[in-house]
C-alpha positions, -999 to +999 in steps of 0.1 A: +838-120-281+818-133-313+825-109-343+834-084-319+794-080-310+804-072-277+835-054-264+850-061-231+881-037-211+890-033-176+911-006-160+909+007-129+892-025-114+865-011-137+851-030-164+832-016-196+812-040-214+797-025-249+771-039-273+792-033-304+764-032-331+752+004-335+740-002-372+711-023-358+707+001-329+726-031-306+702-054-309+700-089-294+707-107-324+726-142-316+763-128-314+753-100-294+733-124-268+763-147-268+787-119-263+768-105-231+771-141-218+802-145-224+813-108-209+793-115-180+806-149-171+843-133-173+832-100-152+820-126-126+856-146-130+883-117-134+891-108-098+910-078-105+873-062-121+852-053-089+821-035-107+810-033-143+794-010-170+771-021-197+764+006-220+756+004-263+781+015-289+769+047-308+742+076-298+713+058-313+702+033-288+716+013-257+697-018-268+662-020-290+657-057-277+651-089-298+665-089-328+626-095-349+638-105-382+660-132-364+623-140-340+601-143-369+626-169-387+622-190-354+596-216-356+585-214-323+577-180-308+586-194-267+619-187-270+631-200-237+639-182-203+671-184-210+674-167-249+688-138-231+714-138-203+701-124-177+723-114-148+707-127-112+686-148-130+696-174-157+732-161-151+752-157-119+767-124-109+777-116-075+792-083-084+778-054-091+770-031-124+759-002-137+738+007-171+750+033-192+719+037-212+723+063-239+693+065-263+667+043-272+665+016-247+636-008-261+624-044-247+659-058-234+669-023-231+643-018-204+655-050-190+692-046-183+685-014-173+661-025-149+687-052-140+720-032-133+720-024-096+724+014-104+717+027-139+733+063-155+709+079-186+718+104-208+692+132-220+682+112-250+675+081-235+643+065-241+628+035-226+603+018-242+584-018-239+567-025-270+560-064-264+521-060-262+521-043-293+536-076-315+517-102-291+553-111-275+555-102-235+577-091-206+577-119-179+616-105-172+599-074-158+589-088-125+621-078-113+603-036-114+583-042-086+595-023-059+617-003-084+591+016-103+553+026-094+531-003-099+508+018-125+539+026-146+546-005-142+516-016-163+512+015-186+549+007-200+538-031-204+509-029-218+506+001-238+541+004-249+543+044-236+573+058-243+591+071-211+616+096-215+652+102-194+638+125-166+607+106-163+628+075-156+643+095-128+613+104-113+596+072-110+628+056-100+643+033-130+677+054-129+703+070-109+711+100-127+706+118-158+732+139-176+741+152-209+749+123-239+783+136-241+790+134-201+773+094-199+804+078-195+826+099-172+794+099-150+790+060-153+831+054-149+825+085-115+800+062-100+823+031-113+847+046-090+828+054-056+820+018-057+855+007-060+866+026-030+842+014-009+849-019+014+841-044-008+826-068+018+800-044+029+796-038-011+787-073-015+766-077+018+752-045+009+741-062-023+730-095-011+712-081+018+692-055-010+684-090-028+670-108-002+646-080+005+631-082-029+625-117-027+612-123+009+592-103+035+608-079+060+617-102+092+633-125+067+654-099+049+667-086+081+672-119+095+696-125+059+714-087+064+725-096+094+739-136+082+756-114+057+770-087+073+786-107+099+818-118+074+820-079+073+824-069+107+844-099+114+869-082+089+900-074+085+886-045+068+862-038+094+893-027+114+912-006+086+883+015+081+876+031+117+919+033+120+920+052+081+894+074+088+906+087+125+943+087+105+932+113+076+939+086+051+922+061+020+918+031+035+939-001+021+910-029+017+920-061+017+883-079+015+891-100+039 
């Protein structure tokens, strides 16, 4: 990874992905953003990883966002749709991850914690979205609706309210909240249940969630099933039922 901005290691068929710049609170300065990609790209490729976790180096701050002194040296304030990697969007990634956010998650912080399919907050966590206060925006933040209360939604756009750890619980934008010093083992615990499940129905599980934000109901239905027909058309689909009635961990083969 560039300058060691971001820091990538597997075990376990886990990965951990870690923005490596806690003196600028991780930041998405250029390495940092070409790290992620670069992470992300070889999460999707390395078929012994079967889920990842994003989290920030440090106690400070998961992400505070754009790096602004790098912005405001760009001539052009549209920075692209693509200046961030953005998994499901401008990047593909067809397996699933988790956000580790401890501390201040600010502007891209929000948005790869709103990204990750489950998200893990420590006490200290912060999530913030200051964009209307510098006359910048969110347009990445469409992908809230249907994860958070539309009026939240809007406060946390547009007046840049601060919402703390347990409020994100409440309204929906993480999983769990636990102590700083217990983020990880509870990130690497949830890691884990996902690698035992089937990993077919993990993946239609996770396509099938997709397609429901992004069509209406008889559509998304219509989609679960397409996808959960490779699943019960499994080998798997037959070692389950057989390791379950046997008093044993089932041996997936994902096929």
């Amino acid at each position: 990874m560039p300058d060691d901005a971001v820091l990538y290691e597997t075990r376990d068929h886990i990965t951990t992905i870690t923005i490596n710049q806690p003196e600028t609170y991780n930041a998405l300065s250029k390495p940092v953003r070409d790290g992620l990609r670069a992470a992300f790209r070889r999460f999707e490729e390395d078929e012994d990883s079967r889920v990842a976790i994003l989290t920030g180096a440090g106690q400070k701050a998961f992400c505070a966002g754009g790096d602004l002194k790098e912005m405001t040296a760009n001539a052009s304030q549209n920075l692209g749709k693509d200046f961030v990697v953005m998994p499901g969007h401008n990047e593909a990634v067809d397996k699933p991850w988790i956000a580790a956010v401890n501390g201040h998650a600010v502007g891209g912080g929000v948005l790869y914690t709103m990204l990750a399919d489950m998200a893990v907050a420590s006490t200290t966590a912060r999530f913030k979205m200051p964009e209307a206060m510098i006359s910048r925006g969110a347009p990445w933040s469409v992908a809230l609706a249907g994860q958070i209360p539309r009026k939240v939604w809007f406060e946390m756009a547009v007046t840049g309210a601060t919402v703390g750890a347990q409020r994100a619980l409440e309204v929906g934008l993480v999983n769990l909240v636990v102590e700083p010093d217990a983020l990880m083992d509870a990130a690497y615990e949830l890691a884990a249940k996902v690698v035992r499940a089937a990993p077919l129905t993990v993946d239609a599980t996770r396509r099938s969630i997709q397609a429901a934000a992004e069509v209406g109901q008889s559509a998304a239905w219509n989609a679960a099933d397409e996808h959960f027909a490779r699943v019960y058309a499994s080998e798997d689909a037959v070692e389950g039922p057989r390791a379950w009635v046997e008093k044993r961990d089932p041996v997936w083969k994902g096929r």
